[in-house]
TORKOL-4160 file (C-alpha; in steps of 0.2 Angstrom, whole numbers, padded with zeros to 4 digits, m for minus):
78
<pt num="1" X="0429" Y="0360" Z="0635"/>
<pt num="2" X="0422" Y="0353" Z="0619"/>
<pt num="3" X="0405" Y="0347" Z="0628"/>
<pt num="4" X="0406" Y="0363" Z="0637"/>
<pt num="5" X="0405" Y="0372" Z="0620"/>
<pt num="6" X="0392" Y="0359" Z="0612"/>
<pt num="7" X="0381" Y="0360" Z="0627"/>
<pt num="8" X="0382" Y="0380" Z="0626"/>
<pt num="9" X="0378" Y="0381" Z="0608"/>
<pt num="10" X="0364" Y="0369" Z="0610"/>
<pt num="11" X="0356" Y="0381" Z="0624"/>
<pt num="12" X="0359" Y="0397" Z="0614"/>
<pt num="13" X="0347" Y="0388" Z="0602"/>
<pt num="14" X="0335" Y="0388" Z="0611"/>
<pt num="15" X="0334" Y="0406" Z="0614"/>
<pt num="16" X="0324" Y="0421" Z="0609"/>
<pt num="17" X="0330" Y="0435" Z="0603"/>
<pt num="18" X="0330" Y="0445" Z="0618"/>
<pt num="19" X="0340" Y="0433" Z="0630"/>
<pt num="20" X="0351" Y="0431" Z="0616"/>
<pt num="21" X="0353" Y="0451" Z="0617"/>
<pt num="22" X="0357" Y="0448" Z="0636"/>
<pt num="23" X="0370" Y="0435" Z="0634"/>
<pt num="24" X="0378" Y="0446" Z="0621"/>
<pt num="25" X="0379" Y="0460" Z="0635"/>
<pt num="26" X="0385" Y="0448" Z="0648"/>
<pt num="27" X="0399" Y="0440" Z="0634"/>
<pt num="28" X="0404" Y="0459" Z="0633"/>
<pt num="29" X="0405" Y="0461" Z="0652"/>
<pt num="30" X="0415" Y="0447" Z="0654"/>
<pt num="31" X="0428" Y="0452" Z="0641"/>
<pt num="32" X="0428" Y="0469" Z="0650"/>
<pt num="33" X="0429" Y="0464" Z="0665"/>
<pt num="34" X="0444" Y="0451" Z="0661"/>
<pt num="35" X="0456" Y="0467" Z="0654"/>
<pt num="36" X="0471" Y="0471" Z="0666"/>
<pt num="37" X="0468" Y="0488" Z="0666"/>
<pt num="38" X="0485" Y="0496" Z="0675"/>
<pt num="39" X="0485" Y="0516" Z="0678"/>
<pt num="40" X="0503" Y="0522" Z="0680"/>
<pt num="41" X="0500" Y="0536" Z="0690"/>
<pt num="42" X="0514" Y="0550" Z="0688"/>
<pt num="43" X="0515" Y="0556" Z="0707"/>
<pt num="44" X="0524" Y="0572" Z="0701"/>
<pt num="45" X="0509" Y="0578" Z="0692"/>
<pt num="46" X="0497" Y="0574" Z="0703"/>
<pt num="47" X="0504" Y="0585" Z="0717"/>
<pt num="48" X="0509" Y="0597" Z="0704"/>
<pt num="49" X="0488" Y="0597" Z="0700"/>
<pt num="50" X="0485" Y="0596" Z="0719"/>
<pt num="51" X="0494" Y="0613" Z="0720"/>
<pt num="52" X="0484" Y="0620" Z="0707"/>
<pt num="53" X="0468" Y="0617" Z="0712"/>
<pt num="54" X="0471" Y="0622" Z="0731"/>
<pt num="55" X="0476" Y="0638" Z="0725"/>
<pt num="56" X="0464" Y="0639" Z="0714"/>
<pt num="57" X="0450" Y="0634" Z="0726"/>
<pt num="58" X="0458" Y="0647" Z="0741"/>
<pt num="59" X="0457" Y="0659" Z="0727"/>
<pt num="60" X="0437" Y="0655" Z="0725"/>
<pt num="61" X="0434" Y="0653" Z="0745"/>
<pt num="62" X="0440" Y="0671" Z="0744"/>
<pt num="63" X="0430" Y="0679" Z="0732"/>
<pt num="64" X="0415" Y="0671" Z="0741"/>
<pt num="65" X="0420" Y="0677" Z="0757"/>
<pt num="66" X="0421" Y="0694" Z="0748"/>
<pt num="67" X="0405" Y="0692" Z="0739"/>
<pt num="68" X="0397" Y="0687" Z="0756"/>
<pt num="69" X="0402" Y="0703" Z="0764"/>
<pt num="70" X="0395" Y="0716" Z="0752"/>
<pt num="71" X="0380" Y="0706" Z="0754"/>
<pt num="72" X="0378" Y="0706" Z="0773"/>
<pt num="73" X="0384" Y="0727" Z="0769"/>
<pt num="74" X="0370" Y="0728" Z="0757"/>
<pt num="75" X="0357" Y="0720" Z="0771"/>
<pt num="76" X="0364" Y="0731" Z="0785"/>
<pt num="77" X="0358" Y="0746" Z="0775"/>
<pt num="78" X="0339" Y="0741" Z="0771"/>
């Protein structure tokens, strides 16, 4: 592990600026990337949300079909 580090360090060295900028980036990638990101999903809520928006989005579908009538009406009558 030691010579991994010496060899590293010895490389980064050699560098310019801009590679050193990308293996900063890919250093930060890695560490994200290594998180354990766990969602705890509340399946309650989500069904409770799912219900919302269906009603919300039947609600919508109706206005346009509304909306969509008066303006077939509207062309009827030119």
């Amino acid at each position: 592990m030691v010579a991994l580090k010496e060899f590293l360090s010895l490389e980064l060295d050699k560098l310019n600026e801009e590679q050193l900028k990308q293996v900063s980036d890919f250093i930060a990638f890695l560490k994200f990337r290594s998180r354990n990101i766990s969602w705890q999903i509340d399946k309650n809520k989500m069904a409770a949300l799912y219900s919302e928006f269906a009603q919300e989005d039947r609600q919508l579908a109706e206005a346009g079909l509304d909306e969509y009538a008066k303006l077939l009406t509207q062309e009827d009558f030119k």
